[in-house]
C-alpha positions as CSV (number, residue, x, y, z in Angstrom):
1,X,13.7,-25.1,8.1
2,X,10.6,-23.3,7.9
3,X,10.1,-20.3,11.1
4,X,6.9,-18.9,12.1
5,X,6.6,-15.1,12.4
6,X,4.3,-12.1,13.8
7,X,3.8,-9.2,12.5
8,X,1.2,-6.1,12.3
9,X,0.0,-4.5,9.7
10,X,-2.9,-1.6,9.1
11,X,-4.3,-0.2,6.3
12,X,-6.0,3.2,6.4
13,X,-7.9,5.1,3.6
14,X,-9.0,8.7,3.0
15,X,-11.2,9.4,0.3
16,X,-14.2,11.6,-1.5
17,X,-16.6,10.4,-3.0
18,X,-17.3,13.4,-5.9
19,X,-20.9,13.8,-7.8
20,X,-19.1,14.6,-11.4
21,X,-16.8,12.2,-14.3
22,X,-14.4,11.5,-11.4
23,X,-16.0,9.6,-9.1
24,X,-13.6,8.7,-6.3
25,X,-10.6,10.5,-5.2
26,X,-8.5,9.0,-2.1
27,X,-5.5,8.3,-0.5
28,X,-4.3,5.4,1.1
29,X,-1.8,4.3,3.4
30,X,-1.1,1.0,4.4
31,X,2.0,-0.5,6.6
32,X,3.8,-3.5,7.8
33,X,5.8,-4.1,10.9
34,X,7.0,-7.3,11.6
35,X,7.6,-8.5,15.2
36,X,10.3,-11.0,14.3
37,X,12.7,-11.0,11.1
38,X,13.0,-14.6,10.6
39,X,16.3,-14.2,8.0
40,X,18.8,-12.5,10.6
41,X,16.7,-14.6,13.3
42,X,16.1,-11.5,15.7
43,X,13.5,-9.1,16.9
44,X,12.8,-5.9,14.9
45,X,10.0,-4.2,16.0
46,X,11.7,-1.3,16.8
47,X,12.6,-0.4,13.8
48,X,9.1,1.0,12.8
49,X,6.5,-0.4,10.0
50,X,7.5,-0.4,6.4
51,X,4.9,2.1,4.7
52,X,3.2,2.3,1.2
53,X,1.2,5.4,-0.2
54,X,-1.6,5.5,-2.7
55,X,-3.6,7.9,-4.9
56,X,-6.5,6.9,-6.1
57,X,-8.6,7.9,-8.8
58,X,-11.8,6.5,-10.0
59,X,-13.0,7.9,-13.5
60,X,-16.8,7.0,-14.5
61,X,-17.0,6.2,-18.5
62,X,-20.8,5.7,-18.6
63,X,-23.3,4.1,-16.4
64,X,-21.8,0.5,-16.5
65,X,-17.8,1.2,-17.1
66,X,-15.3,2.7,-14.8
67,X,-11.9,3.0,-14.6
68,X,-9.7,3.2,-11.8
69,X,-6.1,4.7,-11.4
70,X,-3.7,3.6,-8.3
71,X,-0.2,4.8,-7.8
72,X,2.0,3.7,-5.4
73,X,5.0,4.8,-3.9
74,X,6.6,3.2,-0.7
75,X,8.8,3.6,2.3
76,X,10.8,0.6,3.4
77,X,14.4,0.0,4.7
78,X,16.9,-0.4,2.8
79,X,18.5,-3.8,4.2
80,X,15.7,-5.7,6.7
81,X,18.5,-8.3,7.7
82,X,20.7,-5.5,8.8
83,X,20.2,-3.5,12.4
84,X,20.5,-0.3,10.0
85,X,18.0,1.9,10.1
86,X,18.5,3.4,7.1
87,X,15.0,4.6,4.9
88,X,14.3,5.2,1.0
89,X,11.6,6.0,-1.0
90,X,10.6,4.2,-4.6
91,X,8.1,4.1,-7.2
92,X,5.9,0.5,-6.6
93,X,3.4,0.8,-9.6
94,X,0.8,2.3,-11.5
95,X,-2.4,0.3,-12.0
96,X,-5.3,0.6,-14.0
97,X,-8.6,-1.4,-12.8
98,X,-11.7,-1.5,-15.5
99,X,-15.0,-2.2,-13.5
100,X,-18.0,-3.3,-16.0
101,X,-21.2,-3.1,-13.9
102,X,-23.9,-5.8,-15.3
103,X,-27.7,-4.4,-14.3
């Protein structure tokens, strides 16, 4: 049976953009909070949103190529079925993203 769910999420970002070889450098912060769990079939929104952290660095090769660096570590509950609160921390990623400008 398929349920239909709310939830809210926000995305916020912090960043400077530098005049030298590293051209960005940021952090972002982005979270999820769900309204309804639709697995245990019960309200959670209490329980707070379920957060992921960025750094971001952008590195400029040459006038056409850049490269860009993301980690990401987040800060979700451990069970989202359960009515434990209960938090940890983990490593997400690392991703690299090449951007070739054509002029």
């Amino acid at each position: 049976m398929n349920m239909n769910a709310f939830r809210h999420s926000f995305d916020l970002f912090a960043g400077y953009a530098t005049p030298v070889f590293v051209d960005l450098i940021g952090c972002q912060l982005s979270g999820t909070s769900p309204f309804y769990n639709t697995e245990a079939g019960s309200g959670v929104r209490d329980r707070g949103y379920s957060l992921t952290h960025a750094f971001i660095v952008n590195f400029s090769i040459n006038k056409n190529w850049s490269i860009m660096m993301i980690a990401r570590v987040t800060n979700g509950f451990t069970d989202p079925i359960t009515s434990a609160y209960e938090r940890e921390w983990g490593f997400d990623r690392v991703q690299f993203i090449a951007t070739w400008r054509i002029k």
